[in-house]
N, C-alpha and C positions, 0 to 999 in steps of 0.2 A: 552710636554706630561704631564697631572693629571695624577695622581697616586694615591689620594687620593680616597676612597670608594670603591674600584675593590673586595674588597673579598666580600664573602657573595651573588654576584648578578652579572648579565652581562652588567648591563645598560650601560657598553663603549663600548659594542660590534659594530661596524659598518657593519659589514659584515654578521651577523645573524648567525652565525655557532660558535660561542666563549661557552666554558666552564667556568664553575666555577673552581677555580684554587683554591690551600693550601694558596699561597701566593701573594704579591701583582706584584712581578717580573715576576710571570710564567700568569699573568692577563693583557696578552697586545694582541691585535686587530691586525693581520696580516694587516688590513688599515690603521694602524699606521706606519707600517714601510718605509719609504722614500725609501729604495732598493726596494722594491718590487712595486711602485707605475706602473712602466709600462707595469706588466704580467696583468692591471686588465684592463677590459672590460663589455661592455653590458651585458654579458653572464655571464662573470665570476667575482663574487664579491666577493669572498673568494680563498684564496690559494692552498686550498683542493681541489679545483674544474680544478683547471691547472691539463692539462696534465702530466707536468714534476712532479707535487707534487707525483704520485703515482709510479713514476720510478726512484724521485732520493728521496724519502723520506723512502715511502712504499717498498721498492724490497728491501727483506732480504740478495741479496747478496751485492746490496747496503749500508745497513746497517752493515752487517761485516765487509765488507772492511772501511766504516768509523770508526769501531771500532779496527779495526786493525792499522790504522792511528792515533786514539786521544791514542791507545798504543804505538806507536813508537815516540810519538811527547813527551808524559808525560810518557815515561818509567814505564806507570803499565796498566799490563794485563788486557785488557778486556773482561770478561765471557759473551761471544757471549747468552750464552740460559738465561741470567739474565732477570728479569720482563718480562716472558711470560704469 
């Protein structure tokens, strides 16, 4: 994977749905990831676009309970209402 140019621009987007990012680590293309190569299809050329992304991603009690877990795993509390 280049890593080199990713701030400032989206030009390694593959999927057409990439933000510009702070850094060059949060600048990577959900069609870059080799896990995820078999949820894509005709239809769906972005992560976002799966089903599962708006029920294990999106659903806030989804989201608490993973943050109830990366609490229990690194023993420090995580403020469920933080970057609202």
């Amino acid at each position: 994977m280049v890593i080199v140019g990713r701030l400032l621009n989206t030009d390694w987007c593959q999927c057409t749905n990439c933000s510009q990012m702070n850094s060059v680590p949060e600048s990577i293309c959900c069609r870059e990831r080799d896990e995820l190569r078999d949820l894509f299809s005709s239809e769906i050329n972005c992560i976002t676009r799966h089903a599962m992304f708006n029920k294990r991603c999106l659903s806030q009690d989804q989201l608490i309970h993973t943050l109830y877990l990366i609490g229990t795993f690194t023993g420090k509390v995580q403020n469920v209402h933080a970057n609202r």
